[in-house]
C-alpha positions as CSV (number, residue, x, y, z in Angstrom):
1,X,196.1,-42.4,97.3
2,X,194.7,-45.7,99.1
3,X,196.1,-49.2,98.2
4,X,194.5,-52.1,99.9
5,X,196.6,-55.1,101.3
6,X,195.8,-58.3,102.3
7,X,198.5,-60.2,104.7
8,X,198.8,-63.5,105.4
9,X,197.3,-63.5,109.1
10,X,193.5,-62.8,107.2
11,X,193.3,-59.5,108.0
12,X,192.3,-57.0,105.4
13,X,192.8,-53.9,105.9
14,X,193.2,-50.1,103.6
15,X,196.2,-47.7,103.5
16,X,196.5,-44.2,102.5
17,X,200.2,-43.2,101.9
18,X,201.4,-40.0,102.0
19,X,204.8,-38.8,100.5
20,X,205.4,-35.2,100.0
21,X,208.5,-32.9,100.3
22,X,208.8,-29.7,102.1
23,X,211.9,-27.3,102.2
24,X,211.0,-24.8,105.0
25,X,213.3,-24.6,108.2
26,X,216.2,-26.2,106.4
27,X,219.4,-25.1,104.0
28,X,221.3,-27.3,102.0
29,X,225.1,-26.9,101.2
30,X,224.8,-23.4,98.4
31,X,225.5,-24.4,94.8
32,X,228.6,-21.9,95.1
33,X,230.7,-24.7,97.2
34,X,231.9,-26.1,93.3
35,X,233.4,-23.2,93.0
36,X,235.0,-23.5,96.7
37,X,236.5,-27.0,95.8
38,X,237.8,-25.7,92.6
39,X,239.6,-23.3,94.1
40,X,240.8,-25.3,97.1
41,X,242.0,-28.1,94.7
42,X,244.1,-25.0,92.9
43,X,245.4,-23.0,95.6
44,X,246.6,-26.2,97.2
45,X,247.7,-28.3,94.1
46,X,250.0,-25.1,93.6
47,X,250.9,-25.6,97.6
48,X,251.9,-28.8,97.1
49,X,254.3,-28.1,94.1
50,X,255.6,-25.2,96.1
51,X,256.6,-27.3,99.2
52,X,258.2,-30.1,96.8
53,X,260.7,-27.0,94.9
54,X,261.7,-25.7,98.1
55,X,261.6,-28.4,100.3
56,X,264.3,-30.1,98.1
57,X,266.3,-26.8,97.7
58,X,266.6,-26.2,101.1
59,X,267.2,-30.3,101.7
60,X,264.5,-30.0,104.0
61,X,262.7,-33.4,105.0
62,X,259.9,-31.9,106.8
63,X,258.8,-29.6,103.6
64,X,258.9,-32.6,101.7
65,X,256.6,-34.9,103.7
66,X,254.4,-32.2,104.2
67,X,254.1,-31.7,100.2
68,X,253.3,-35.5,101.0
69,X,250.4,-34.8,103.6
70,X,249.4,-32.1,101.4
71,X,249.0,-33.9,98.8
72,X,246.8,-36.3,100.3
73,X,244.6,-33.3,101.5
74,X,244.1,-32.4,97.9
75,X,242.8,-36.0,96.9
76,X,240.7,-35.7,99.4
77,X,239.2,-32.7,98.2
78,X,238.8,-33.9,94.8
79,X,236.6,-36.7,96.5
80,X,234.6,-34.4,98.3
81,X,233.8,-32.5,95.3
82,X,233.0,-35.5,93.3
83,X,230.7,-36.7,96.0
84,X,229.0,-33.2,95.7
85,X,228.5,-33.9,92.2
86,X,227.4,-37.4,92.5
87,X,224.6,-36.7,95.0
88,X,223.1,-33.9,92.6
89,X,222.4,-36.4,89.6
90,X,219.0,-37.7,89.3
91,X,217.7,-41.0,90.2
92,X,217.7,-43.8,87.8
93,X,215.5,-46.6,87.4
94,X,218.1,-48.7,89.6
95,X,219.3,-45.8,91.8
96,X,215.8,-44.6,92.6
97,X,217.3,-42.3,95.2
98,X,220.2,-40.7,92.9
99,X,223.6,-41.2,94.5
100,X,223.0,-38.8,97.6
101,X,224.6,-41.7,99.6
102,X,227.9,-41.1,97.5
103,X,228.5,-37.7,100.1
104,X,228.4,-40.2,102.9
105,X,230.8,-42.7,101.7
106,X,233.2,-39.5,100.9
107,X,232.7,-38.1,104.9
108,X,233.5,-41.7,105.8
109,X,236.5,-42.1,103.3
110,X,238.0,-38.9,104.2
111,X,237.5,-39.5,108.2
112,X,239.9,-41.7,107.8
113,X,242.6,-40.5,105.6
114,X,242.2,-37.6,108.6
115,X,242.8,-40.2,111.0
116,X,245.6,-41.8,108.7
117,X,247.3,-38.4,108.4
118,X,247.2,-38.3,112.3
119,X,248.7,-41.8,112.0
120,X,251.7,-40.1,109.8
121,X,252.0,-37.2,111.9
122,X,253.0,-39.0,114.9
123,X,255.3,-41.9,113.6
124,X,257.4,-39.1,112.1
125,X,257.8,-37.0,114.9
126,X,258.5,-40.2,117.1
127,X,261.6,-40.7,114.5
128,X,262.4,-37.4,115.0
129,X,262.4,-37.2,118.6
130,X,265.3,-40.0,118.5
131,X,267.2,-39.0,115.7
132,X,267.0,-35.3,115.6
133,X,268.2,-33.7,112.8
134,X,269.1,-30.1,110.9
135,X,266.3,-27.7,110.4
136,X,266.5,-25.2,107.4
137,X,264.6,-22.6,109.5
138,X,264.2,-19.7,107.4
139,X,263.0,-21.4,104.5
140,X,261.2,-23.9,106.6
141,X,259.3,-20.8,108.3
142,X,258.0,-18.8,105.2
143,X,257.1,-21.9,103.2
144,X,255.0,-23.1,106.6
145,X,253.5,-19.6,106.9
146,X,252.5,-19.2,103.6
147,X,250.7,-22.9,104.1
148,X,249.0,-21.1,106.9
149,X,247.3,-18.4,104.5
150,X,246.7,-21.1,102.1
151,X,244.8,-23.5,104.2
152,X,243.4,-21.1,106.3
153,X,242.0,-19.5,103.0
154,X,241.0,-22.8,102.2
155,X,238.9,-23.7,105.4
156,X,237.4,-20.5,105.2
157,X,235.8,-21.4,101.5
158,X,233.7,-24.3,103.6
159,X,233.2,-22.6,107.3
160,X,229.9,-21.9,105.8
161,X,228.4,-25.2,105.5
162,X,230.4,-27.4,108.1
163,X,227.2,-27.6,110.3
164,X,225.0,-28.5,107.5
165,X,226.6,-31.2,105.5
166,X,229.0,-33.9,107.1
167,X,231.1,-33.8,103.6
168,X,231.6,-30.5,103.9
169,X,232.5,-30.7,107.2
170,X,235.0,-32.9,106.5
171,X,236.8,-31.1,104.1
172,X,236.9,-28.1,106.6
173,X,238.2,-30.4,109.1
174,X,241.1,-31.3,106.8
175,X,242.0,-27.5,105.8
176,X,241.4,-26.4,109.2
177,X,244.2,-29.0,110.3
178,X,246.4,-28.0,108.0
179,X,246.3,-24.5,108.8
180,X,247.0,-25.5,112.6
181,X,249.4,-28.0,111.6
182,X,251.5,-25.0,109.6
183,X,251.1,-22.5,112.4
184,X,252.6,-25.1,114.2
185,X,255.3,-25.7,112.0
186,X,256.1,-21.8,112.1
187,X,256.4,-21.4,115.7
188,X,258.5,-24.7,116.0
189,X,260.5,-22.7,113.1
190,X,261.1,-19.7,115.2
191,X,261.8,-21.9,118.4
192,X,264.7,-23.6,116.5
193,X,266.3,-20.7,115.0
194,X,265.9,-18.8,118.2
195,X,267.3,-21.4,120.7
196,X,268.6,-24.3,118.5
197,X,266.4,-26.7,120.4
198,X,265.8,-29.8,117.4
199,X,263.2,-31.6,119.5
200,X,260.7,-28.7,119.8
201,X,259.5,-29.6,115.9
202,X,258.4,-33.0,116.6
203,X,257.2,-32.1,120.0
204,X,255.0,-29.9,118.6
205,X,254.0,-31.9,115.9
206,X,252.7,-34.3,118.4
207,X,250.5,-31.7,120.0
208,X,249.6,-30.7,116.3
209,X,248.3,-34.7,115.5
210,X,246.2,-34.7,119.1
211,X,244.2,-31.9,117.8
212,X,243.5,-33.2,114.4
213,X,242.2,-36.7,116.2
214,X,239.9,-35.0,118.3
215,X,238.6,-32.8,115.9
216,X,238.7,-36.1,113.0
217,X,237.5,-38.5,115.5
218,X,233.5,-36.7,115.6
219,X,233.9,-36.7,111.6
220,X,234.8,-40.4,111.6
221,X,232.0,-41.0,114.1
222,X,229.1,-39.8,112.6
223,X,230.4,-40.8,108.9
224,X,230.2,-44.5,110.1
225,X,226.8,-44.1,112.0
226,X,225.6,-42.5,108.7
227,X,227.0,-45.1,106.8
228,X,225.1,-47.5,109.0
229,X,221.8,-46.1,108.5
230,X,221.6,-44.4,112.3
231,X,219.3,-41.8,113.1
232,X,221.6,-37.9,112.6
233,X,223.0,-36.8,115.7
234,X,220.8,-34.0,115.7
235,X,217.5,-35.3,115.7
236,X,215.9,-37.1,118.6
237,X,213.8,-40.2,117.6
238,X,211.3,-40.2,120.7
239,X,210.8,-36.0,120.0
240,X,209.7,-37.2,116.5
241,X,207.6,-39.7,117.8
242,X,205.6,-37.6,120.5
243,X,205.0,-35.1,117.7
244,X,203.4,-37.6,115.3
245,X,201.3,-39.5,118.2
246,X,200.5,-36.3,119.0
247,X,198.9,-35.0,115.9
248,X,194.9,-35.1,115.8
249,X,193.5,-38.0,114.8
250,X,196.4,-40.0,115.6
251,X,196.0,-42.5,117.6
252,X,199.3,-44.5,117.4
253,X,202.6,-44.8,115.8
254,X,204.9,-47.4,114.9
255,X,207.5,-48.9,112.5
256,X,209.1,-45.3,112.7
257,X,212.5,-44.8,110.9
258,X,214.8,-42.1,110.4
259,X,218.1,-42.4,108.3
260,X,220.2,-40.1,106.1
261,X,220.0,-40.0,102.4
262,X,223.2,-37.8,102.0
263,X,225.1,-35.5,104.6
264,X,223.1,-32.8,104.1
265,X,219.2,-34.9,103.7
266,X,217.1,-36.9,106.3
267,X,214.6,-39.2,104.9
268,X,211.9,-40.7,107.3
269,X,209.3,-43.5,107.3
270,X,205.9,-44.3,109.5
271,X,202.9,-46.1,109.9
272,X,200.8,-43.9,111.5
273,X,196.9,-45.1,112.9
274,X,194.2,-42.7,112.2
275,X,190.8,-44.5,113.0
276,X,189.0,-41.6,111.3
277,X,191.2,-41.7,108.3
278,X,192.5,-38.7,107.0
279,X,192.9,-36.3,103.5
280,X,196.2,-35.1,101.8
281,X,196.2,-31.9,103.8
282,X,196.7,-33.6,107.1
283,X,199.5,-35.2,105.0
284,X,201.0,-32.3,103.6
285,X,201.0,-30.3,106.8
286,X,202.8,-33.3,108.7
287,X,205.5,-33.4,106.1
288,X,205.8,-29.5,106.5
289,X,206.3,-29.7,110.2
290,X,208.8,-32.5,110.2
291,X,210.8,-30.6,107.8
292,X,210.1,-27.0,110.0
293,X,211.0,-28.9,113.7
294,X,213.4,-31.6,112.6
295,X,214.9,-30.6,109.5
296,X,213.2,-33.7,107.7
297,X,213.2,-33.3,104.2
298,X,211.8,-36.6,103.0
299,X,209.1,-37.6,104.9
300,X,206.9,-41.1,103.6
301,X,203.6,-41.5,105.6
302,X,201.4,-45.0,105.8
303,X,198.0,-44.2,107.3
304,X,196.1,-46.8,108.9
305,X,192.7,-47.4,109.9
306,X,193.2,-50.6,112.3
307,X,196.8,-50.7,113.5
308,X,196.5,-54.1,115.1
309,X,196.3,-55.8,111.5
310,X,199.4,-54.2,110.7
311,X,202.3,-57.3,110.5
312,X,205.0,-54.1,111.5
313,X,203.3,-52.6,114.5
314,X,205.3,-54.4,117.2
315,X,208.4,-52.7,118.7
316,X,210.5,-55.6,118.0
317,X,209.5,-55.9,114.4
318,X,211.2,-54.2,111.9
């Protein structure tokens, strides 16, 4: 399709755009992970009542916060899910793109309820550590182990699509933590029954919150640069500009962008200079390898004639 424009400097000059989708090389997050959250949100909503009945039975503290924490973990699964749903509704006349975005502001939101749990974690067991206290061991150790089966269940549901989609990953992250933070919580059990130590449970609940930090601080990291329109982690810019520049018939390359659309799509945009102009299979098979080499699944291609009377061809323009 060719559109002329005329720009201000005088220069005329004719455009061929290109805009095609192609879904070879790449997987998004299966269908089947609504049925994952569904029963995440159940088995852990049933958790949660669980630790609250026999936390206060047992006059346990640490069950109770936990119910707390657990809690949290659940919300944050509902928002997962609901960002799942969002970014599967079609686009609108005012949301042209849908609401795939809505995945990235849940990987963002729950990167830091990970980091605020981590937060939590820590300021308790600090308390602890000065004013120790009676631990109800027993029931303390089969409610923590059954957490372990529970969350580790749980994180097992996602494992499947934590490399390919960030809000996925995210809710792995938070089972996955769980489960470690419960183990944790059983061997600090059997520490404390065995020896009668009370400052092994918050000591180990320290080391517990310095592994959910280093594991939430790469969620929190890539959530925000995908919130701020950075190019994924996994794809290299300048490999995806030597592969256009070096197509046939190109003969330059500029205002080249590369952003996420959700946590689990890459969109990209480029001018690129073909002198001898070009047809709609040169187009198509461009938009095929990006999507084969890079995992770009939403390629949009400008093709121009005369690069020079392009406004965006300098580096510095954007």
């Amino acid at each position: 399709m060719a559109h002329s424009h005329s720009h201000h400097d005088g220069h005329d000059h004719s455009h061929d755009h290109g805009h095609a989708h192609s879904h070879a090389g790449h997987s998004h997050a299966p269908a089947s992970f609504g049925a994952a959250f569904a029963i995440g949100v159940s088995l852990n909503t049933a958790f949660v009542i669980a630790e609250v009945v026999f936390g206060y039975a047992a006059n346990s503290l640490a069950l109770i916060s936990d119910a707390i924490h657990n809690l949290s973990d659940v919300m944050s699964l509902l928002l997962a899910w609901g960002a799942l749903w969002l970014s599967g509704r079609r686009p609108t006349d005012r949301h042209t793109y849908g609401y795939r975005r809505a995945s990235i502001l849940a990987a963002l939101i729950n990167a830091g309820l990970l980091l605020l749990v981590v937060g939590g974690i820590a300021v308790e067991a600090f308390d602890r550590l000065r004013n120790p206290g009676e631990v109800a061991g027993v029931t303390v150790l089969w409610v923590a182990a059954l957490g372990i089966v529970i969350n580790g269940a749980t994180a097992l549901l996602f494992m499947r699509g934590r490399d390919t989609d960030l809000n996925i990953r995210g809710a792995y992250l938070h089972m996955a933590a769980d489960a470690a933070v419960s183990f944790g919580v059983v061997v600090a059990a059997l520490v404390t029954i065995g020896t009668g130590w009370l400052w092994v449970d918050p000591v180990v609940s320290l080391v517990i919150a310095l592994v959910v930090l280093l594991s939430g601080w790469d969620l929190a990291r890539d959530s925000v640069n995908l919130a701020l329109d950075a190019v994924p982690r996994d794809i290299a810019l300048p490999e995806v500009r030597h592969y256009l520049a070096s197509l046939e018939g190109v003969s330059e390359v500029h205002d080249l962008h590369i952003w996420a659309m959700s946590t689990n799509e890459t969109a990209l945009t480029a001018h690129l200079v073909c002198p001898g102009g070009t047809d709609d299979a040169f187009l198509h098979r461009v938009c095929a390898g990006l999507s084969h080499r890079f995992n770009i699944q939403h390629p949009t291609l400008q093709i121009e004639t005369d690069g020079c009377a392009c406004k965006l061809a300098p580096a510095d323009v954007v």
